[in-house]
N, C-alpha and C positions, 0 to 999 in steps of 0.2 A: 826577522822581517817585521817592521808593524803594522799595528795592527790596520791601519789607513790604506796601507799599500795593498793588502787583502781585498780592502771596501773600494779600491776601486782598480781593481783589475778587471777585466772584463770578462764578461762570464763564461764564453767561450774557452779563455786562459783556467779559470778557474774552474769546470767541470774537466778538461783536461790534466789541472794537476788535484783535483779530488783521485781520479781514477786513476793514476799514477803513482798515487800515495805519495806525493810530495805536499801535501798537507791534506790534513782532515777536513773529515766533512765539521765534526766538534769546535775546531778550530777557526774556523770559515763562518760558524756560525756566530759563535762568542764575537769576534771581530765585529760582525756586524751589527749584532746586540746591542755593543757597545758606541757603537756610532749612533743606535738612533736614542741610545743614552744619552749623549753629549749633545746631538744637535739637534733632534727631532724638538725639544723646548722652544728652538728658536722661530721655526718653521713651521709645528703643526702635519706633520705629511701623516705619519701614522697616526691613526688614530684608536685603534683596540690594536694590542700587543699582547701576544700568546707566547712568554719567552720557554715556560716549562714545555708548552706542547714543540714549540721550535726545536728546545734541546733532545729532548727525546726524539722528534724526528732525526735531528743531526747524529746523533747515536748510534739511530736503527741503521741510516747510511754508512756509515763506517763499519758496522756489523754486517752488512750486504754485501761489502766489498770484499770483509776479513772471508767470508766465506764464499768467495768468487760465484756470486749470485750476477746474473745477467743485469746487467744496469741502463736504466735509460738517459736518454741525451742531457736530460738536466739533475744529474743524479748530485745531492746535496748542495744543492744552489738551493736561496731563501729567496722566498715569494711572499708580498704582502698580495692581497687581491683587491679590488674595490670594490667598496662600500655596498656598490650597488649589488653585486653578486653574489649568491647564498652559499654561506660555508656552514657547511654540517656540524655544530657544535658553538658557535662562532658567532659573536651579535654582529648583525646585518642590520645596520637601521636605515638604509637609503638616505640620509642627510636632512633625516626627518624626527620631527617629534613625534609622528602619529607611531611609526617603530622603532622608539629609541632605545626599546627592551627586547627587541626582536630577535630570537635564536633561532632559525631553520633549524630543522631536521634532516635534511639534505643536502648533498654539493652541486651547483651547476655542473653542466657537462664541460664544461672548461677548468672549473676547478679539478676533476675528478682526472681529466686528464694532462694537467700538469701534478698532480702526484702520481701520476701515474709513472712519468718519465722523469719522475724521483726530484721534483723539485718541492720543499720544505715549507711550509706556512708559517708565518710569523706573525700577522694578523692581517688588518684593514686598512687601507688610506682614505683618504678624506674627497668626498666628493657635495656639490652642491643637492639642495635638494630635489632629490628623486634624477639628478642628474641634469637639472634645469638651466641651461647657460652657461655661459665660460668663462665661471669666477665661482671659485669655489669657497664659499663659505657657507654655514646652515645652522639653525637653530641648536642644533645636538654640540658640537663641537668647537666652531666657531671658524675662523677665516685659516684659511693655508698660504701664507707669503711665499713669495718671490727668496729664492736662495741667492740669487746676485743683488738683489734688491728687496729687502722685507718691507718698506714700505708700499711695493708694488704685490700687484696681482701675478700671482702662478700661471692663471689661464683656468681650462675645466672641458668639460669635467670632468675628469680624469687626472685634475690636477695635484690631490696628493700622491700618485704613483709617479708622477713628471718630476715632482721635488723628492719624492725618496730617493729618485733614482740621482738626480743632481748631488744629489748630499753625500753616494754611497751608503745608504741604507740596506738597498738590496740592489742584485746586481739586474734584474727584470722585472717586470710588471705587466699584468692584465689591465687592459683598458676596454672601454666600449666609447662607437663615435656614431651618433645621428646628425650631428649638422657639423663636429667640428672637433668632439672630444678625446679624439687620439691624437687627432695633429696640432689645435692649438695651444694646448699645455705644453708640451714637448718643442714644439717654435717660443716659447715663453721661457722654458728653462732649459737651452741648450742641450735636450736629450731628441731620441729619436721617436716617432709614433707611427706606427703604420697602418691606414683603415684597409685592409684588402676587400675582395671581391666581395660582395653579397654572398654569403653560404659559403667562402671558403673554412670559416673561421666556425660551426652548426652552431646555435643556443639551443639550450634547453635548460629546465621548460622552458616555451614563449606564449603568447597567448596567440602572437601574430607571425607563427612560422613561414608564411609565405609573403609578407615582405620585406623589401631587399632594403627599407631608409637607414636600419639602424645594425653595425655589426660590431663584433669583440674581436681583437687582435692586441696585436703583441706591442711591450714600449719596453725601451734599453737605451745603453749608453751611446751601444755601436751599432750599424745597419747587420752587422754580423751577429752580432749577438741577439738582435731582435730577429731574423732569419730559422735562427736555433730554435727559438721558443716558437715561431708559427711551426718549424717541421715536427713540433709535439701537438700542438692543438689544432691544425690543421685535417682535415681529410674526413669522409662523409660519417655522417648517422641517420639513419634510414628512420629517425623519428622529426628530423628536419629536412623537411621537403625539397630545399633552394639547394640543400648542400653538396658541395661540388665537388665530384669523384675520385679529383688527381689525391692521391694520398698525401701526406703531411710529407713526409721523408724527401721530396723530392728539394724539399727548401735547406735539407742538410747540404746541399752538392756545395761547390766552389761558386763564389760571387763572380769568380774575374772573367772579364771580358774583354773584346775587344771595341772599342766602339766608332771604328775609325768609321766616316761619313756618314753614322746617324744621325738622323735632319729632329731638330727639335724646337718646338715651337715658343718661343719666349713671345711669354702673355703678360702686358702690363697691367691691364686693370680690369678684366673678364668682360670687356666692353662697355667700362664706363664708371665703373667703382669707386670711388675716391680710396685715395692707397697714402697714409701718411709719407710726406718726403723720405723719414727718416729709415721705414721700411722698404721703400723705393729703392733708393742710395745703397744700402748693402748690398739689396741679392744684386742689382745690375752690379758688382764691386766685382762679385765671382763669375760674372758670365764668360770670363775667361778660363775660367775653372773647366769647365763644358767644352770651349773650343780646345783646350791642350789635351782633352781626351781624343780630340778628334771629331768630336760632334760637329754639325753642321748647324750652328742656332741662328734662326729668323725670326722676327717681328713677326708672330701669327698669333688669331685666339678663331676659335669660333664662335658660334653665335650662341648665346645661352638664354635667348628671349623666352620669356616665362619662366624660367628657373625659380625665382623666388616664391611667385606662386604656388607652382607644383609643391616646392618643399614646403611652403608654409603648410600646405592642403594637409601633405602627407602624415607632419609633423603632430599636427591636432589631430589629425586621425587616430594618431598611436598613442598621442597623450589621454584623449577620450578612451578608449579603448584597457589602457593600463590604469587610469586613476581618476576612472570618471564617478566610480562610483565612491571615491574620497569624497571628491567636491559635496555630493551630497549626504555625505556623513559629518567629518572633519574639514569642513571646508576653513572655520577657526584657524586651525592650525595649520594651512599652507599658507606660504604666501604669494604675493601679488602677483609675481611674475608668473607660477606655476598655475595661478587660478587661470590667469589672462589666455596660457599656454590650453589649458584643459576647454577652456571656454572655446575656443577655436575650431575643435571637433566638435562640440557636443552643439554647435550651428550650422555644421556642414548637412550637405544636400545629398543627394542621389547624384543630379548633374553637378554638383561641384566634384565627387570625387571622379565618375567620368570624363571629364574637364581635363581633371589633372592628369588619370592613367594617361589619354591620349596626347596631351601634351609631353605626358617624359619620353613617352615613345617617339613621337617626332626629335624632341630633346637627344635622344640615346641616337636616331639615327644619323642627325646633323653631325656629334662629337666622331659616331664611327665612322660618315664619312671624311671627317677631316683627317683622321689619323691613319686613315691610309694613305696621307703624304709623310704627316709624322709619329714618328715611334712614342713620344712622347712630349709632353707639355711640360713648361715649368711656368709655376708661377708664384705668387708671394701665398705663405699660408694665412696669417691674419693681414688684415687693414691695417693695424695699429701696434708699436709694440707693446712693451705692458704697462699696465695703465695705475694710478693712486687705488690699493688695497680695496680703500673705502668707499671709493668708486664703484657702485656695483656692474654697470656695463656702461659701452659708450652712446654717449647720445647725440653726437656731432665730429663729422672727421673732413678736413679742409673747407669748414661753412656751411656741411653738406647734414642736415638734423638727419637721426634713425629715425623711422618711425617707429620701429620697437624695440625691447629688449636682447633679440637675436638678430637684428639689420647689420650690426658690424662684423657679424661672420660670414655674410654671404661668401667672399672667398671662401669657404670652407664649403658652405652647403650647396653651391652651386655643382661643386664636383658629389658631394651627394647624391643630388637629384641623377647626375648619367650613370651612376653605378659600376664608376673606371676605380681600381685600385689608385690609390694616391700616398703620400709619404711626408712627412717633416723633417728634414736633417738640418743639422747645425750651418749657418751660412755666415755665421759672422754678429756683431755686435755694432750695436749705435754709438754714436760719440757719449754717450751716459752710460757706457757698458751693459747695456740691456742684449740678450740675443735677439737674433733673430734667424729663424729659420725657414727652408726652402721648400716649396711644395712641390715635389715631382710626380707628374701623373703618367701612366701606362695605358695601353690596348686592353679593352676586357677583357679580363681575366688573365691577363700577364702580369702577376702579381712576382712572379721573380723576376722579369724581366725592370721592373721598377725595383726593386733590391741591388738588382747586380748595379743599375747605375748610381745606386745613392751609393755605393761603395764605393764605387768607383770614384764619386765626389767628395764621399767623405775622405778618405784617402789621400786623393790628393792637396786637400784642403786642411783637415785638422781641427777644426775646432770645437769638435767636441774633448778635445784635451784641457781646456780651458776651466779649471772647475772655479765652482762660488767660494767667495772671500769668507762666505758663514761658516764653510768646511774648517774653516783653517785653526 
């Protein structure tokens, strides 16, 4: 077998034949090694590579097995994590120069819990700094390309886990999303990203345990394989306030469904958005996709007035909060966009953030009562596909200027602000071969219930089989 065909089986196939002994965990890992040997140069997605500690991990699984030790769901599968996340031994520099020498002495509660369910480290992907925007490039590392397109942007932040995963590096990855960063990467390089619930997915530490703008979840090739990985990180810690009880395990069941006469709401523009044509023109390509499951899709959005507001409020809230006290140490070394970002919170009011609670709550209750006509929403995940490298974000889309450096994600942060589970799946490509992918949104906290249907799309659709020309 080669070793390619390893790198990009899907993980679900591949923790199935680790535990089978139809190949090793050693073996699974080498393969992988060696792909981000060959094409990680081209792409940038890894960024610190632990191959001794990987091997040795890969070892001890094969010696777990030999001695028929109970195994978990992702037993010798290879995990990069991102950047932003602390890995015990492991430089953690946030996409920054203030920790570009930074080693924790601790794992998140996410890392700790995918080795726990025996999945491998191999090191870091590359993320913007401090995770600031969706284009990932930073002073430490430098820019992460586009696998179907190196000239182009990846997306972010979580964009070197979206290109590992594109390239077959590894077969899943941890991502984190506050306006956008699990599903715009993943819409950028024809992988999957899933933000679920607020608190389905607990962080720890946080500094801001009880709120709901920013969570970790799972990114893969297949909505299945991304499924596997929330049923390990999934399910509560009584040291994260928000986090929601149903255990992880429930996300191992069967995706399939049936979805005959589910009504769903096809959203063109969240009421008003400027949406590039060439983004348009795909997903409407597949809305037949939807109807041959049986779904019932109508012309519907609700109202998301104030949305932008709200998330701007919340967004400086957190950035003040996590890196306020940079600003006035190392303020040098951030740059522009991050200061702008910081500066946001650290002018908010007492009534501005009362302002905002009250408005997401009206927000939260306007989205739930529409969806109790529809089970779910589809709508475009970015504005734009992906855009020149060197581009740092976009500043105009059909005539229409941003006013800031995150105005062209509002498609993303709009479903932020309601705190619905939402999704990225592959939908197809532009006439320049760029992907583009589809955002499906769910009922809160029906975060399997938005699973079952991306598979069910993805499935009938395919194009996450499509890999990059740079693979080749």
């Amino acid at each position: 077998m080669p070793d390619t065909d390893l790198c990009f089986r899907t993980a679900t196939e591949l923790a199935r034949a680790i535990k089978a002994h139809d190949v090793s965990a050693t073996e699974v890992m080498e393969a992988h090694l060696a792909q981000i040997a060959r094409v990680n140069p081209k792409v940038n997605a890894v960024v610190t590579l632990m191959p001794e500690l990987a091997m040795e991990g890969a070892a001890a699984a094969d010696e777990a097995i030999a001695h028929g030790d109970e195994l978990g769901p992702l037993h010798g599968l290879p995990i990069a994590h991102k950047d932003l996340v602390a890995t015990k031994g492991i430089r953690t520099t946030m996409g920054s120069l203030v920790y570009k020498d930074h080693v924790p002495d601790h794992d998140a509660l996410i890392v700790k819990r995918l080795k726990r369910a025996g999945a491998i480290t191999i090191g870091k992907t590359n993320t913007p700094e401090f995770g600031a925007g969706s284009q990932t490039f930073n002073e430490v590392f430098g820019e992460t390309l586009n696998p179907y397109d190196t000239t182009k942007t990846c997306g972010g932040s979580s964009g070197g886990a979206a290109v590992a995963l594109a390239c077959g590096m590894i077969p899943i990855a941890d991502g984190s999303d506050t306006g956008g960063s699990l599903r715009n990467p993943a819409n950028f390089c024809n992988v999957v990203g899933f933000r679920p619930s607020p608190g389905r997915v607990p962080a720890w530490p946080s500094k801001v345990s009880w709120s709901p703008t920013s969570t970790q979840g799972p990114m893969a090739r297949t909505v299945q394989d991304a499924a596997l990985m929330l049923s390990a990180i999934a399910g509560p810690d009584l040291r994260a306030p928000m986090s929601i009880a149903e255990p992880g395990s429930r996300f191992a069941n069967s995706l399939d469904r049936d979805f005959s006469g589910v009504r769903i709401a096809w959203g063109h523009d969240f009421g008003g958005l400027p949406i590039d044509a060439r983004t348009t023109a795909v997903i409407d390509s597949q809305r037949g996709a939807f109807d041959s499951l049986g779904c019932v899709t109508e012309d519907a959005e609700p109202d998301f007035a104030n949305a932008d507001q709200v998330f701007k409020i919340w967004r400086g809230w957190g950035r003040e909060v996590g890196s306020g006290e940079l600003l006035k140490t190392h303020r040098e070394m951030l740059k522009d966009t991050l200061i702008w970002d910081i500066e946001q919170g650290v002018t908010l009011s007492g009534p501005d953030v009362g302002w905002a609670e009250m408005k997401r709550t009206e927000i939260f209750q306007r989205i739930h009562t529409f969806m109790e006509t529809y089970e779910f929403m589809v709508f475009p995940v970015s504005q734009v596909p992906p855009f020149p490298v060197e581009q740092r974000y976009i500043r105009e889309i059909n005539g229409v200027e941003m006013d800031t450096f995150i105005d062209w994600m509002k498609s993303c942060y709009y479903i932020t602000v309601t705190g619905h589970p939402a999704i990225s799946v592959p939908c197809g490509f532009t006439p320049e071969g760029l992907p583009v992918g589809v955002q499906i949104v769910g009922r809160y906290q029906d975060d399997f219930g938005v699973l079952q249907l991306a598979h069910a799309f993805e499935q009938t659709t395919g194009f996450w089989k499509t890999q990059p020309a740079v693979v080749v």
